[in-house]
C-alpha positions, 0 to 999 in steps of 0.5 A: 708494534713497539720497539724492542730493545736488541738482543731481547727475547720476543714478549709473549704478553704485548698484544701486537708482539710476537709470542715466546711461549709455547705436504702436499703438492701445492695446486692452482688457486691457492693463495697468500695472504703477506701484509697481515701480521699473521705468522707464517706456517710454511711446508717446503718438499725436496724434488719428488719427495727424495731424501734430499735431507737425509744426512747430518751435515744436509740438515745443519747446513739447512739451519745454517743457512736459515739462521743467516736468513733470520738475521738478514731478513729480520724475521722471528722464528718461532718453530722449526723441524726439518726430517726429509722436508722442513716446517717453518712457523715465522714471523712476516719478515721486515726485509722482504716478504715470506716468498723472498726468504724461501727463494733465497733459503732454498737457492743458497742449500742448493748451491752449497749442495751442489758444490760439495758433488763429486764432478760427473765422470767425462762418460756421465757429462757427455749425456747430461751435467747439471744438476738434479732438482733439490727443492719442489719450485713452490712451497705451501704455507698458511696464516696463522692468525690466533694463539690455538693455531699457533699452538697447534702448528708447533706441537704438529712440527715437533711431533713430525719425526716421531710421527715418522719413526725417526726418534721415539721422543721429540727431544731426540730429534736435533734438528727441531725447535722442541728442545728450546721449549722444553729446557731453553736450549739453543740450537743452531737456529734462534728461537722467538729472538731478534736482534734489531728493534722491531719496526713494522713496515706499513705495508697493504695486505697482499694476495694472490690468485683470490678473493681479497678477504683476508684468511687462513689459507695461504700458498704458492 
């Protein structure tokens, strides 16, 4: 890929640019594929499936810090949504790979979390102190290597809190990328932007647990 200049949105049209326009427990023998220029679709569950992102201030810290992450670790993002669990559709990061930004997205929530905890009680700390699990350890994700899929995974992401009975409108739910596509509306995650110059890193194709012919499927 070319170039771009700062502060520029991500041109749909250039055939190796990334474009602007428009879960369940992960098992053994799944595998990533990182090095391929595919976008990334990436499904993460709080532990156990509990409601770990069922408040106001839970769900914007969560963009927060993916925000943060973005910029960090150079990545475009092209979709998101976060009910009680979160979908992401992004680019391969130039700093790192998608398992890096998960770790530390997931580690940083965590750790803000905990911080704003009432401290246990003497009674409560004598039999156990640390903290419960936020985040399942693994997280499923999946090449998506053509427009129609790319498509497809941002209409499941936008109709997911409908789908939930959240909202009765996509529109009505802040914490999703719906609103950039249907009025340009920026919200607290930048959608299809980068700030840098695009650089690929050369870099060879990586799997894990299969056979090295690249595909769709993709976890951890």
């Amino acid at each position: 890929m070319c170039g771009c200049c700062h502060h520029h949105p991500v041109n749909p049209s250039h055939p190796n640019s990334t474009s602007n326009r428009y879960s369940s427990p992960v098992t053994k023998g799944l595998i990533r594929y990182y090095g391929t220029q595919h976008l990334h679709f990436i499904t993460c569950s709080c532990y156990r499936r509990q409601p770990r992102l069922h408040t106001v201030w839970r769900r914007n810290l969560f963009l927060k810090i993916l925000e943060q992450s973005r910029r960090k670790y150079r990545f475009v993002v092209h979709g998101y949504v976060v009910p009680e669990h979160f979908h992401l559709l992004i680019t391969e990061p130039e700093i790192g790979d998608p398992s890096v930004v998960m770790k530390v997205v997931k580690e940083r929530f965590t750790r803000q979390l905990n911080r704003r905890r009432k401290p246990p009680s003497a009674q409560t700390a004598l039999w156990d102190s640390t903290p419960a699990p936020v985040w399942q350890k693994r997280f499923y994700a999946f090449n998506v290597y053509s427009e129609r899929k790319r498509i497809e995974k941002l209409r499941y992401m936008h109709r997911n809190p409908v789908k939930r009975g959240l909202v009765l409108e996509p529109g009505q739910w802040n914490w999703s990328s719906f609103r950039f596509y249907s009025s340009g509306e920026r919200g607290l995650v930048r959608v299809n932007y980068q700030e840098w110059p695009l650089k690929i890193k050369p870099c060879p194709v990586e799997k894990f647990g299969g056979p090295s012919r690249p595909h769709q499927a993709n976890s951890s």
